[in-house]
Each structure stands twice: as structure tokens, then as C-alpha cells.
C-alpha positions as a Python dict, from the first residue, in 0.01 Angstrom:
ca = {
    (1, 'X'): (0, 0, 0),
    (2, 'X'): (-316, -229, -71),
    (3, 'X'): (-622, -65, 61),
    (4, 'X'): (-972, -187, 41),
    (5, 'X'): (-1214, 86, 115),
    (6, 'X'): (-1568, -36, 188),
    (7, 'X'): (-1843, 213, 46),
    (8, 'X'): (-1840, 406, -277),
    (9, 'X'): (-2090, 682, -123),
    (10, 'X'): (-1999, 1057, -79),
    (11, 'X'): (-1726, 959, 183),
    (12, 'X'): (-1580, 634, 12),
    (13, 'X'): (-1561, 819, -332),
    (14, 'X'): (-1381, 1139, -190),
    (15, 'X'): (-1120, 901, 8),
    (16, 'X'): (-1052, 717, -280),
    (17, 'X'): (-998, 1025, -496),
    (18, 'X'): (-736, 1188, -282),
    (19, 'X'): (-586, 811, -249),
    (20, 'X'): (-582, 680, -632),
    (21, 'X'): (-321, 951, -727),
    (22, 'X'): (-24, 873, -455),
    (23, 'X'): (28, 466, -616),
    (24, 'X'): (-173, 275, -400),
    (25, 'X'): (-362, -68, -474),
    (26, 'X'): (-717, 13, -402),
    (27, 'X'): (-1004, -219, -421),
    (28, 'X'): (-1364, -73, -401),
    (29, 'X'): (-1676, -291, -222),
    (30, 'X'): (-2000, -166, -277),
    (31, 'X'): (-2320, -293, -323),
    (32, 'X'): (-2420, -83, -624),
    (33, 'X'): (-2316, -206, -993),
    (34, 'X'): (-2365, 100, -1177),
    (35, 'X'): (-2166, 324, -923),
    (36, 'X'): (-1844, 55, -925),
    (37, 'X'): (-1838, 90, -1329),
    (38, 'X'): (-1811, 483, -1333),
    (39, 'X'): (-1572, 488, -1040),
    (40, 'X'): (-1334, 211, -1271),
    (41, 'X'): (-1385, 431, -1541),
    (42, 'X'): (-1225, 700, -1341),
    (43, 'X'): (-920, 550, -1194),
    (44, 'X'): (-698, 318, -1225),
    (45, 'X'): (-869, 0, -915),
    (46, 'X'): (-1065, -280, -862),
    (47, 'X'): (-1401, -301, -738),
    (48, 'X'): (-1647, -600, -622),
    (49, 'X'): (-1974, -629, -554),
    (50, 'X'): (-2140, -696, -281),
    (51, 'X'): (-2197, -710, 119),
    (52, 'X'): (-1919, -562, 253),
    (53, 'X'): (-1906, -752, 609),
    (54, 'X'): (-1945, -1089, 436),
    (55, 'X'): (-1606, -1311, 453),
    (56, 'X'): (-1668, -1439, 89),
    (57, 'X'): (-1656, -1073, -43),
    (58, 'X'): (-1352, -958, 158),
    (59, 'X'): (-1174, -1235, 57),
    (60, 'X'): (-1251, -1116, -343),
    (61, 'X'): (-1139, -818, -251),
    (62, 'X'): (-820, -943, -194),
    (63, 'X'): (-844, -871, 245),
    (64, 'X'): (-609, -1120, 332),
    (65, 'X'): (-329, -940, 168),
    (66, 'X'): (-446, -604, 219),
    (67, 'X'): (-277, -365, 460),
    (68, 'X'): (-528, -150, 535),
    (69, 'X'): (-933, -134, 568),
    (70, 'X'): (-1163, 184, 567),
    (71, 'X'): (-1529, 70, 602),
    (72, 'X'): (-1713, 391, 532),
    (73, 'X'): (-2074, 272, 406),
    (74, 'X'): (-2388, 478, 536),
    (75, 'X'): (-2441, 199, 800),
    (76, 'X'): (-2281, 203, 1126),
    (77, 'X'): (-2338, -169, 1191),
    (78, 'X'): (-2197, -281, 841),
    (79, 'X'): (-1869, -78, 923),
    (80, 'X'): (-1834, -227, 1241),
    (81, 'X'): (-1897, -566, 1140),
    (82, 'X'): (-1652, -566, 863),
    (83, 'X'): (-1359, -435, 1077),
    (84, 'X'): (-1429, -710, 1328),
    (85, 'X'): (-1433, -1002, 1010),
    (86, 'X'): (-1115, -863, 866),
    (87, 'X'): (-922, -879, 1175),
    (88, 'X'): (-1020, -1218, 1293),
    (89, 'X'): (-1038, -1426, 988),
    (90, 'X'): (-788, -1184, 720),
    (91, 'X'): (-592, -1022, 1032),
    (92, 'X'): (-589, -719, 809),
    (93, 'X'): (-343, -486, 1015),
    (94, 'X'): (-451, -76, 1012),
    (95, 'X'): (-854, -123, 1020),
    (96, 'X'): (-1069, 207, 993),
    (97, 'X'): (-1432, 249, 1036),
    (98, 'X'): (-1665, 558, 1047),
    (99, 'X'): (-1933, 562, 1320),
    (100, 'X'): (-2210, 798, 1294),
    (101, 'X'): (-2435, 722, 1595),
    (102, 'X'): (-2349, 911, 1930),
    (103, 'X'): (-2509, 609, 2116),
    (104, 'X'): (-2186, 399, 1979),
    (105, 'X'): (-1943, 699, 2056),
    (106, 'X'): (-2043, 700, 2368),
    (107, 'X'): (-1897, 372, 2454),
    (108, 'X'): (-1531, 392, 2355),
    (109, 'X'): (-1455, 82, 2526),
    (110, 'X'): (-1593, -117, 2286),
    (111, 'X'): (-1412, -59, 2045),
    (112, 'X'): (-947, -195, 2084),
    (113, 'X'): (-824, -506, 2083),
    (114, 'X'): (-991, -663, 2337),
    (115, 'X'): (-1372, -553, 2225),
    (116, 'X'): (-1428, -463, 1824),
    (117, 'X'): (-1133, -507, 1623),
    (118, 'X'): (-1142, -104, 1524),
    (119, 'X'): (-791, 55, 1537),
    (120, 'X'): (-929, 392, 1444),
    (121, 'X'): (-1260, 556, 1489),
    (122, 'X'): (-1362, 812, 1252),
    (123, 'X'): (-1707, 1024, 1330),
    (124, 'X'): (-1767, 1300, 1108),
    (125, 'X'): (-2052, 1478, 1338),
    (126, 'X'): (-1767, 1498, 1602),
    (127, 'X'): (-1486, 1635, 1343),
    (128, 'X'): (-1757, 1875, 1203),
    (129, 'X'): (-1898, 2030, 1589),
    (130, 'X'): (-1513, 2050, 1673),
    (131, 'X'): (-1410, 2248, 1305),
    (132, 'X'): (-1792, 2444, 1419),
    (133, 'X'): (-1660, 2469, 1769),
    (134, 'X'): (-1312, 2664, 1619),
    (135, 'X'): (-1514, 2892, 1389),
    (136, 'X'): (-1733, 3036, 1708),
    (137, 'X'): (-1447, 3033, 1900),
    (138, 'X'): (-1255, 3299, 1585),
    (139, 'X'): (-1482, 3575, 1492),
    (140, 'X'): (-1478, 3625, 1107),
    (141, 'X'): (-1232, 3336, 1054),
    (142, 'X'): (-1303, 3094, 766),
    (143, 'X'): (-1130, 2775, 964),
    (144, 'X'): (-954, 2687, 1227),
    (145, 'X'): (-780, 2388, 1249),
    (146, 'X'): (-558, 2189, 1558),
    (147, 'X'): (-194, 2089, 1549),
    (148, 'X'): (30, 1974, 1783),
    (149, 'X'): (-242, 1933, 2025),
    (150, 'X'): (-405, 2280, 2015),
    (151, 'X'): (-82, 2486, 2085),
    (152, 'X'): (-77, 2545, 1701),
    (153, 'X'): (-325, 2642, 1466),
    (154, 'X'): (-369, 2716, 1119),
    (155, 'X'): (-689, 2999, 1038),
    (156, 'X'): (-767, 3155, 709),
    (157, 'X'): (-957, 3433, 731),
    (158, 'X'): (-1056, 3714, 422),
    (159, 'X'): (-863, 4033, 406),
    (160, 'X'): (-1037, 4310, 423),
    (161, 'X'): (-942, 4721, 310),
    (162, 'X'): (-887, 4887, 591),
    (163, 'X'): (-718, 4579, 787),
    (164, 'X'): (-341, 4705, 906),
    (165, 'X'): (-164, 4462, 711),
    (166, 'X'): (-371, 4469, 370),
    (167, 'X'): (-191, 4599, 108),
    (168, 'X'): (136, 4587, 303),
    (169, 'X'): (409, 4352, 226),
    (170, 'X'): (391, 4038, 443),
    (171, 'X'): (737, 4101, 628),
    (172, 'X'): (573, 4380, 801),
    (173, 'X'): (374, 4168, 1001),
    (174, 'X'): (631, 4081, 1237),
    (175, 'X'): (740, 4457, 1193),
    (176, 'X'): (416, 4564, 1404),
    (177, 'X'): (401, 4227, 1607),
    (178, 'X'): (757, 4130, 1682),
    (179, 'X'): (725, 3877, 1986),
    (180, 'X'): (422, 3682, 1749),
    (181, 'X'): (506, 3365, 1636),
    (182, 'X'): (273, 3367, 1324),
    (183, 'X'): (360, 3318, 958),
    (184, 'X'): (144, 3350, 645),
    (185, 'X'): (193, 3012, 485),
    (186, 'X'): (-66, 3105, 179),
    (187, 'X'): (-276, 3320, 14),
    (188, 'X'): (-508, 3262, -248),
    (189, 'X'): (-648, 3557, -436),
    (190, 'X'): (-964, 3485, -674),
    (191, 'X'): (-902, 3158, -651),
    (192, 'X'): (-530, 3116, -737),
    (193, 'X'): (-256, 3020, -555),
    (194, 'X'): (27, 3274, -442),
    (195, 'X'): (297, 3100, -229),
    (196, 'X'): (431, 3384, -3),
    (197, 'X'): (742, 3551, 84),
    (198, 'X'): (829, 3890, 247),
    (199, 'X'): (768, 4099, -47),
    (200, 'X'): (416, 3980, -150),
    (201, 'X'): (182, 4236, -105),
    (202, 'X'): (-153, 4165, 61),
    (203, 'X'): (-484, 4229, -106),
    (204, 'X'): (-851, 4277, -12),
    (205, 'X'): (-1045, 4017, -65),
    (206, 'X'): (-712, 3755, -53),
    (207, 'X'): (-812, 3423, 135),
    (208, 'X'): (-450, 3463, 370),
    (209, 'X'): (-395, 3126, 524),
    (210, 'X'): (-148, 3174, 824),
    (211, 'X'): (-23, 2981, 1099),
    (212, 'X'): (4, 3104, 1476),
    (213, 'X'): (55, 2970, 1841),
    (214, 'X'): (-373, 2923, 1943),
    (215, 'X'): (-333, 3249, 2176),
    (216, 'X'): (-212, 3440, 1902),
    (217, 'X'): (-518, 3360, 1654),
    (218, 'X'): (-706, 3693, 1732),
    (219, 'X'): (-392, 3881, 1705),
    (220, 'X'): (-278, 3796, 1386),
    (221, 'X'): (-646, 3824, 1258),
    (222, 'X'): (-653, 4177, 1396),
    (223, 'X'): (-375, 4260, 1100),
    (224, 'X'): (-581, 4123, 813),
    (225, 'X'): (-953, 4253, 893),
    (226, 'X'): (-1179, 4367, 1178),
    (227, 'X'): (-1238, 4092, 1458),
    (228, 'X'): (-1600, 4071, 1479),
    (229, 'X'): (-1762, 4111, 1834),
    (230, 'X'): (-1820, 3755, 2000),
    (231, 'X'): (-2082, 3524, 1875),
    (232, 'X'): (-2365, 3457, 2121),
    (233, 'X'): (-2729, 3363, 1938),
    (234, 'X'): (-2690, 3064, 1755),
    (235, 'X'): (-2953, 2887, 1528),
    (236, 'X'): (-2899, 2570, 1350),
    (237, 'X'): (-3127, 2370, 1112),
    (238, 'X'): (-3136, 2048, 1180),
    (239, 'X'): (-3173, 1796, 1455),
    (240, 'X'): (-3017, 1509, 1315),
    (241, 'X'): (-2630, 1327, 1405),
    (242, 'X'): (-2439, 1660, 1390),
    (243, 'X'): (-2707, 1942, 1464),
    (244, 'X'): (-2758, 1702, 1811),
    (245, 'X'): (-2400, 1741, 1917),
    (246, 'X'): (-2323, 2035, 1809),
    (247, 'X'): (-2604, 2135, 2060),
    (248, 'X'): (-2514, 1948, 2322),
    (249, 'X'): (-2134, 2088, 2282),
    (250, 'X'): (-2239, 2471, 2270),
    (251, 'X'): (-2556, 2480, 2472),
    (252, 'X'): (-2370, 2582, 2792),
    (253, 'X'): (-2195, 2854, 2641),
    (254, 'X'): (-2416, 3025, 2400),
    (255, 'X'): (-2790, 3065, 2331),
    (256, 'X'): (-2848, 2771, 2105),
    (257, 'X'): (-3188, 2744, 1898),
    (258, 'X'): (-3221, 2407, 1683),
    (259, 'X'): (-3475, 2424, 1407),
    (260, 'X'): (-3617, 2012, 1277),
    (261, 'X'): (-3887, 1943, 1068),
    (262, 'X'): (-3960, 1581, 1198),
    (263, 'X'): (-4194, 1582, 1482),
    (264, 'X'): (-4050, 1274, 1677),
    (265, 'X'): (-3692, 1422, 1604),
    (266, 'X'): (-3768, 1709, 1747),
    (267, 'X'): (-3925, 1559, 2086),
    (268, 'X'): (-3690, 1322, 2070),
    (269, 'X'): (-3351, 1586, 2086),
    (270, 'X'): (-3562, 1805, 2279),
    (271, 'X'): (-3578, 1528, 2614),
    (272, 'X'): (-3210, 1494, 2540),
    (273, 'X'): (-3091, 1849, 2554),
    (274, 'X'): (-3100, 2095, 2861),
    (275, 'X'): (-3012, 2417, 2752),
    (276, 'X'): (-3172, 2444, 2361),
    (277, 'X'): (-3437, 2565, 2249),
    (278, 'X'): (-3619, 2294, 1958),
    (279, 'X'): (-3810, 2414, 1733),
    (280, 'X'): (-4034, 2224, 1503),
    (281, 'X'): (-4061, 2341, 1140),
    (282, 'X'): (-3891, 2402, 833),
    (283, 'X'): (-3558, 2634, 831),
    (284, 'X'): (-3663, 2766, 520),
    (285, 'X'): (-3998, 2895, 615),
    (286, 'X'): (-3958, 3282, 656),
    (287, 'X'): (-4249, 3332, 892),
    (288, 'X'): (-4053, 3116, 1115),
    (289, 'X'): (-3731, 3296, 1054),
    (290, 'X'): (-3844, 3617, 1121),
    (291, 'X'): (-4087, 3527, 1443),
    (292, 'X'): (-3757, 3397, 1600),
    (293, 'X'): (-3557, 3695, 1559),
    (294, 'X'): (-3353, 3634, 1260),
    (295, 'X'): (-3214, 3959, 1225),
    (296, 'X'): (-3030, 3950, 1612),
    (297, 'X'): (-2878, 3612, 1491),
    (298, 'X'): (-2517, 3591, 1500),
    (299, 'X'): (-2459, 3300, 1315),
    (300, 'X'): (-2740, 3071, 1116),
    (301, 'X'): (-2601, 2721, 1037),
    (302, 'X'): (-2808, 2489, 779),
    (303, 'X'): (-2655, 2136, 884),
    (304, 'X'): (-2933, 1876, 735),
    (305, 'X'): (-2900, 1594, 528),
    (306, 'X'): (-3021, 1753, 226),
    (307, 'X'): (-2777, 2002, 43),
    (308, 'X'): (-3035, 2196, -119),
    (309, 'X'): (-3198, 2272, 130),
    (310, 'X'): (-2895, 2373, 297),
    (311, 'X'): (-2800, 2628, 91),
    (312, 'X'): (-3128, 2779, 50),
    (313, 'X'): (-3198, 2811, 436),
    (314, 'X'): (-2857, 2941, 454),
    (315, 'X'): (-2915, 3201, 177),
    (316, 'X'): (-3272, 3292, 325),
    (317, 'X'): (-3119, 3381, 654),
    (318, 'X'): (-2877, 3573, 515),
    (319, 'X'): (-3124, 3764, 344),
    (320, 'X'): (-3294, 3811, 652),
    (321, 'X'): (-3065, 3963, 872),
    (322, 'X'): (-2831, 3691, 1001),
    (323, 'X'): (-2494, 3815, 1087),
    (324, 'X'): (-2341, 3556, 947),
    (325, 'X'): (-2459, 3209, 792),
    (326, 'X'): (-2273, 2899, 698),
    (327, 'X'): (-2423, 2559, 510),
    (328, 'X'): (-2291, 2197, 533),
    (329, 'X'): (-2269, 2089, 170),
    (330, 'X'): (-2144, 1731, 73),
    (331, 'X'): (-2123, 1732, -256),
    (332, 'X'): (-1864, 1897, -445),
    (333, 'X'): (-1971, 2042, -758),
    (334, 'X'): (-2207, 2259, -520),
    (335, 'X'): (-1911, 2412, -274),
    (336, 'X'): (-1733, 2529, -624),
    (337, 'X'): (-2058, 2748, -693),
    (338, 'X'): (-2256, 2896, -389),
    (339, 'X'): (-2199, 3255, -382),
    (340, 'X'): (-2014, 3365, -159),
    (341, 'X'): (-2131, 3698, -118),
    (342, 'X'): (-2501, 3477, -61),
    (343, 'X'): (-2350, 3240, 198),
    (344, 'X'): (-2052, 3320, 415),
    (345, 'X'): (-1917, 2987, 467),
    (346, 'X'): (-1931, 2641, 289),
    (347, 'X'): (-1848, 2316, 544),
    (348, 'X'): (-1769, 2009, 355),
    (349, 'X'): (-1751, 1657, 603),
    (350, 'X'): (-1592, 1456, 345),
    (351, 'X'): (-1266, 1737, 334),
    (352, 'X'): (-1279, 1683, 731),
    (353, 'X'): (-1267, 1317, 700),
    (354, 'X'): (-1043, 1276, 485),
    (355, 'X'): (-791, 1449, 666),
    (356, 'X'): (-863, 1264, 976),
    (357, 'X'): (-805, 945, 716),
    (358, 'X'): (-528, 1057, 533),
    (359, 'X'): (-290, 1083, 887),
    (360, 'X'): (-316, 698, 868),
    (361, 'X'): (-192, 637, 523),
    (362, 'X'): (64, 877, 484),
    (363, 'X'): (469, 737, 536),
    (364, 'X'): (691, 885, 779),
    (365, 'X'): (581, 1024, 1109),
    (366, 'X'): (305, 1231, 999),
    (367, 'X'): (92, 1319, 1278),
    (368, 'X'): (-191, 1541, 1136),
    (369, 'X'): (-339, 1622, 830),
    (370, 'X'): (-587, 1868, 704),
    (371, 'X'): (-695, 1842, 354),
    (372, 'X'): (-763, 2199, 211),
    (373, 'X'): (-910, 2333, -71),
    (374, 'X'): (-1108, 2074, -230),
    (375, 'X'): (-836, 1851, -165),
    (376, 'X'): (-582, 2018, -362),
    (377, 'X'): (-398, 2140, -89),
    (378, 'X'): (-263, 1958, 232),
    (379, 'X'): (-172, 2140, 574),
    (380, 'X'): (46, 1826, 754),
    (381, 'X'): (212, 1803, 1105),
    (382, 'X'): (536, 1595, 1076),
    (383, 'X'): (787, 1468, 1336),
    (384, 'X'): (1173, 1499, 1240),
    (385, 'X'): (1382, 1181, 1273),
    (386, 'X'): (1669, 1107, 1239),
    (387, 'X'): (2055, 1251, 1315),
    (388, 'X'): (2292, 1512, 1081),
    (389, 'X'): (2401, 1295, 810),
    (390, 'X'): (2115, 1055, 831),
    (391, 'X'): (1846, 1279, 734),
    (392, 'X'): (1757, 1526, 509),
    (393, 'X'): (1650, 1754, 755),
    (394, 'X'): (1801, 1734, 1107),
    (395, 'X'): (2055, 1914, 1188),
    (396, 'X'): (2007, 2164, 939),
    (397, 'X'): (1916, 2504, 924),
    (398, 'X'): (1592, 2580, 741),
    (399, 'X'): (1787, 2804, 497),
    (400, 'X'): (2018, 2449, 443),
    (401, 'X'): (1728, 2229, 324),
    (402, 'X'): (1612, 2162, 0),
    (403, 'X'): (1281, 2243, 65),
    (404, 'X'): (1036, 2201, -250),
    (405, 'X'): (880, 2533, -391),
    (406, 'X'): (529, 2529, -302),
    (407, 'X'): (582, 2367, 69),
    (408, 'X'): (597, 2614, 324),
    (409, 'X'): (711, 2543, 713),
    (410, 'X'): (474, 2764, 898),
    (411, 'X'): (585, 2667, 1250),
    (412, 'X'): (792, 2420, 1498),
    (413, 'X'): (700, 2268, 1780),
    (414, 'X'): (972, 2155, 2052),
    (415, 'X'): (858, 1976, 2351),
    (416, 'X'): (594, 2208, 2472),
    (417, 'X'): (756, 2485, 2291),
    (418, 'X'): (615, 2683, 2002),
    (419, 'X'): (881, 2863, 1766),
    (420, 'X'): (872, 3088, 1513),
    (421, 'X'): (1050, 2933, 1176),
    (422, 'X'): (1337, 3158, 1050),
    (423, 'X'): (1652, 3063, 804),
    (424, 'X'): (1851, 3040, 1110),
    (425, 'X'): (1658, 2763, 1310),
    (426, 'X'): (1795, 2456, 1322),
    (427, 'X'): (1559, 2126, 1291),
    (428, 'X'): (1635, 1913, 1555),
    (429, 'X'): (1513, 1520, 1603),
    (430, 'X'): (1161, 1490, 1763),
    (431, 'X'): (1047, 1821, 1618),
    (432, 'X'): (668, 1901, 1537),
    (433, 'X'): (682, 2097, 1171),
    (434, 'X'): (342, 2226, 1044),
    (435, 'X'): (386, 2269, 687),
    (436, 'X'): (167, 2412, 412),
    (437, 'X'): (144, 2184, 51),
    (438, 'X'): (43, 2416, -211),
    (439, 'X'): (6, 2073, -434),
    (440, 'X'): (-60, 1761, -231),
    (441, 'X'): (136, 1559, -487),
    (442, 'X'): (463, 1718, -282),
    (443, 'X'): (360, 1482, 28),
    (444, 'X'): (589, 1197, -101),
    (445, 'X'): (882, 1432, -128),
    (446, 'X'): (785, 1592, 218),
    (447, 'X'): (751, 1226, 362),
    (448, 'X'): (1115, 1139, 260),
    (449, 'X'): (1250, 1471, 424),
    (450, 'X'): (1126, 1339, 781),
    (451, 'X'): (1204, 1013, 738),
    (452, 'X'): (1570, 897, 918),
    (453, 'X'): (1774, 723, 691),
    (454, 'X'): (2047, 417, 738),
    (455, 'X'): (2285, 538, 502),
    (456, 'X'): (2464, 843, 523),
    (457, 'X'): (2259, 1157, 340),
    (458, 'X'): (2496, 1474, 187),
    (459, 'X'): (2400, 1789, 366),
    (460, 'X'): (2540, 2111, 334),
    (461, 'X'): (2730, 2216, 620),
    (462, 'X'): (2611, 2460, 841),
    (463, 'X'): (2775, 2773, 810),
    (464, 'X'): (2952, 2998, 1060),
    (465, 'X'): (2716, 3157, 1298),
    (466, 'X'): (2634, 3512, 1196),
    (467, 'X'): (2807, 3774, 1379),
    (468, 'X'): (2578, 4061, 1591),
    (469, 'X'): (2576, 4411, 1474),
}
């Protein structure tokens, strides 16, 4: 696939890392020299430099035979204007833009076929509020991500002693929940990987990813620590794109305190919002922590532009008394290193987005994608296809398929059904699959599982149904 991804920032650079490995043709647009070199130096593309919405550089780039466009510079206008020059002059087919500004979002209609040629809208504010939105939502979890429209969800969350299920072997979870549909599709424990079966035993301190119908969440979570009471005093520092909606998406629901250092920020969220408090000042002033109650906070969330300062809020409030804080952080390097005995919970925007991205590029009916762990990992939702003897997959029993070590089917989804995976269940065509990739170098195996074929595939056969005790 030829991709030409417009922007080399924090965004552009992290899609075109978790693109460069799986054999695609990427061409880079940016306006800065030095940054092209060191990204060539790094992987195996092409760059050019330049204005990305000008028709003379799109056509370097190579737009007229490109298949797909993601414009993701810092500038809303830039993004829009490129999506709208590739599809009327290059008629570039998949074209993806990220849009920033609410006042834009606002408007869907302008952007389909008939307004700006944009076939997908990516906003990271709004993917950020929602993965907020989850976390508030799950006491003590460390995500909380959608599939299959809500009605599954995969949560991590950290064991801790005393939790039923810790230091118990997994297959005891459905031993005390039996009518659950919830399995534990990973577990990382100090960092490494340990791909689960019934026997593993579960650890304090593991990072248990598991996956579980959405009413079933707390339940499951119940097993692996103690469910923290519900969240109700909120502060967040920062007024800017996401501290604004997240605001405006919570205010109704819990008390919500927003904390901006800019004066005509501040007035100008504060006109805008109806249930939050603004405050002007700096989050990491203590005075200002402690005169608004710091200490009764349940959860403190440091989501400006500036990482740093992020952190460092984050850390003071913690310090203070906060029941629990989390920091937006977008680069890297510093998500691998804050403490996390100093900072409960590290968001990163370009993970969010790239999953949000990634759905559009991957082969095969791939619905969903979450990209986890620094991008190492992939959570997926994939639709079967296909009929026994023209796919890998349908019409088998789980126990039948060749299933690579390191995935792991966590659940199914039929119709508006949610099923528990066993060795016995039979795929069947139009399924919903969430599956865990310990190593997101598996996808192009897992896209070739879902994917109907025209010639006849060998299956094993199914064997005879077992017989009841």
C-alpha cells in the first residue's frame, strides 16, 4: 500500500513507526529539512519537502498513485486543505485528516463527499475525553477500551494481594463467576509479557489485561483488586482542546474544576462552560493546590500542552493528597520512565490515534484497533468471512484453528450476542472476534485467517460432538 502521511510531528512520526514495519510505501511531507533526514535515517521511505496542501508537492510525493492520505500536521486548516487537493486533482481514494478544533467538529456536515473531500475524521481531544470518560466510568482500572460497539470491552487493571483471584490460577475465575463471559487475554508482570492459559498463576502487582461483556467490567475487576468507591471531584489542568471537552463531557455528572494559566483562556472556557468551575493559575503552584482542596480530590488530571509540566503537576498532586492522578504525556521516552508509584496513570494521544488510524490500513475486515503498549501490542476486532473450506476460520472450532502463539481470542460477538470463547465454539461467518496480539507483527497472519478465500482451504474436520457425563 502507498501511503503519504503529511506531518512528521509527534503524531506523523508515531503513525509512521507502527506503519514502516508491515511493507508499505510511505512517503513523508514536511516542512522541516533536518527532521525528514533523521526520519530517512530510520526507515526504509521517502520524504519531500515542503507545503503539504500545495498540488506541486503532492504530486512529488507521488499522490496520484498513492492509495491512501493521512494529513496530520499541527494545523487544522493545512490538513483539511490537503485532503480536499488530493481528492479533486490526484483522486487519492482512503483520505485521513486530524482535526483539532471543536468549532470544526462541530459541523460534521462539512466534511463527505459532497462538502470536504475527508473520508475519515480523526480528533484526538475526542478519542482522549472518551478513553478519560472509560477510566471514571472503572474505578482503579488502567484503560478501558470499546469493541463491537460498547457491548465488549477490554480493561487492564493492577492486581493487587488480597484480590480473590491473585495468586490463583486463571481457570478459577470462571470457577467463582461461572455465567461471566470474561477472559484474561494478557498479563504482563514487570514489564514482560506472559501469554495466559488456565494454569498461570496470578501475581500482585501483574498488569492482567482481560476482556468482558461492558456490564461485567466491575465484576471481573472485583477478582483482581478492590473496586475503588466512585469518582466524584475532578480537577484538570488545563483549558486548552482536550481539558475544554473533557469539561464539557463530565460537567453534568461530576464536580469538575479546570485549572489554566492564560487569562483570556480561562474567560474564554469559562463563558463556554455551565457547570465548571475555572480557575486561573498554574497547576503546579501548591498554594493553589491545597486552597482548593487537594487532598478530597478523587482524581487530578495534568492534560496541557507541555509534558513537563504535566508530570510535575501530576506528581505534586499526588503528593498532596489526590486520590488518584494521571498525566497526558506525548512523547515517548517520558511514558517509559515516570514512576509509577509517583503518577498513577500515563495517557499517550499518539497510542490513541494510532489505533483509530491503524483500523483503516489494516487488510481484511478489521473493524477496531487499539494499539497497546507502546505500540508493541495490538488489541483488534475482526469480522469472519467466508464458508468451511473457504476460510481458515469458519466453520471451525476454536480448538480446530491454527491459531498463532501469542494471539489470543478473548471474545465473540454474534449479532447482538456476546459469547464466551471456549475450544468448543464454532466461528461462524459475520462473527465479531476481539483478539489480543502479544506482537503486532502477527496482524498479517491474523488478517489472512478472516479473510474468505476463492480456492478451497484444508481444514481439519470437526470432530464428533462430545458426549455429556
Amino acid at each position: 500500500m502507498k501511503i503519504i502521511i503529511l506531518g512528521a510531528g509527534q503524531v506523523g512520526s508515531s503513525v509512521l513507526g507502527s506503519l514502516a514495519s508491515e511493507a508499505n510505501d510511505i512517503v513523508v511531507i514536511d516542512t522541516q529539512p533536518a527532521v525528514l533526514r533523521d526520519l530517512q535515517d530510520r526507515y526504509d521511505i521517502s520524504t519531500v519537502q515542503g507545503n503539504a496542501a500545495h498540488p506541486t508537492v503532492l504530486a512529488k510525493a507521488g499522490a496520484a498513485e498513492a492509495d491512501m492520505l493521512i494529513a496530520v500536521t499541527s494545523d487544522d486548516e493545512t490538513n483539511m486543505l490537503a485532503c480536499q487537493v488530493a481528492g479533486t486533482l490526484f483522486k487519492v481514494p482512503k483520505k485521513i485528516a486530524r482535526v483539532r478544533a471543536i468549532e470544526y467538529l462541530s459541523y460534521p456536515e462539512i466534511f463527505g463527499p459532497n462538502a470536504i473531500s475527508i473520508d475519515v475524521v480523526i480528533s484526538p481531544e475526542q478519542i482522549v475525553t472518551r478513553f478519560i470518560e472509560r477510566l471514571l466510568e472503572y474505578p482503579g482500572a488502567s484503560q478501558v477500551l470499546d469493541f463491537a460497539d460498547g457491548k465488549v470491552r477490554l480493561a487492564s487493571v493492577r492486581a493487587h494481594r488480597g484480590g480473590p483471584l491473585v495468586g490463583r490460577e486463571i481457570k478459577e475465575l470462571h470457577q467463582h463467576m461461572p455465567n461471566v463471559h470474561a477472559r484474561i487475554t494478557a498479563i504482563f508482570r514487570k514489564g514482560q509479557p506472559i501469554i495466559p492459559n488456565g494454569k498461570v498463576i496470578i501475581e500482585a502487582d501483574d498488569d492482567v489485561f482481560f476482556v468482558a461483556s461492558s456490564e461485567e467490567i466491575k465484576d471481573v475487576m472485583s477478582e483482581l483488586c478492590e473496586v475503588d468507591k466512585p469518582y466524584k471531584r475532578l480537577i484538570f489542568a488545563g483549558g486548552g482542546h482536550i481539558g475544554k471537552r473533557v469539561a464539557q463531557a463530565l460537567e453534568n455528572r461530576y464536580q469538575v474544576k479546570v485549572i489554566e494559566k492564560n487569562p483570556r483562556r480561562a474567560k474564554k472556557i469559562a463563558a463556554e462552560l455551565s457547570n465548571t468551575v475555572v480557575l486561573l493559575g498554574d497547576a503546579s503552584d501548591k498554594e493553589l493546590l491545597i486552597s482548593e482542596n487537594i487532598e478530597s480530590t478523587d482524581v487530578f488530571c495534568a492534560i496541557t500542552n507541555e509534558d513537563e509540566a504535566n508530570i510535575l503537576s501530576a506528581m505534586l498532586a499526588k503528593r498532596l493528597g489526590a486520590r488518584r492522578v494521571i498525566s497526558l504525556v506525548n512523547k515517548s521516552a517520558y511514558a517509559d520512565i515516570v514512576d509509577a508509584s509517583l503518577v498513577d496513570l500515563v495517557i499517550s494521544p499518539q497510542q490513541s490515534t494510532i489505533g483509530c488510524l491503524l483500523r483503516h490500513v489494516r487488510k481484511g475486515d478489521v473493524v477496531q484497533v487499539h494499539s497497546l503498549r507502546h505500540g508493541e501490542a495490538e488489541a483488534i476486532e475482526a469480522i469472519a468471512h467466508g464458508t468451511r473450506g473457504h476460510s481458515e476460520i469458519v466453520g471451525q472450532r476454536i480448538d480446530q484453528i491454527k491459531i498463532p502463539f501469542g494471539v489470543v481470542m478473548g471474545a465473540l460477538v454474534r449479532g447482538e450476542e456476546v459469547l464466551q470463547v471456549h475450544h468448543d465454539t464454532i466461528i461462524e461467518d459475520g462473527d465479531h472476534v476481539i483478539l489480543f496480539l502479544h506482537d503486532k507483527k502477527l496482524i498479517r497472519v491474523v488478517e489472512k485467517m478472516f479473510q474468505a478465500s476463492a480456492t478451497p482451504v484444508i481444514t481439519s474436520p470437526l470432530p464428533p460432538p462430545e458426549e455429556e457425563d
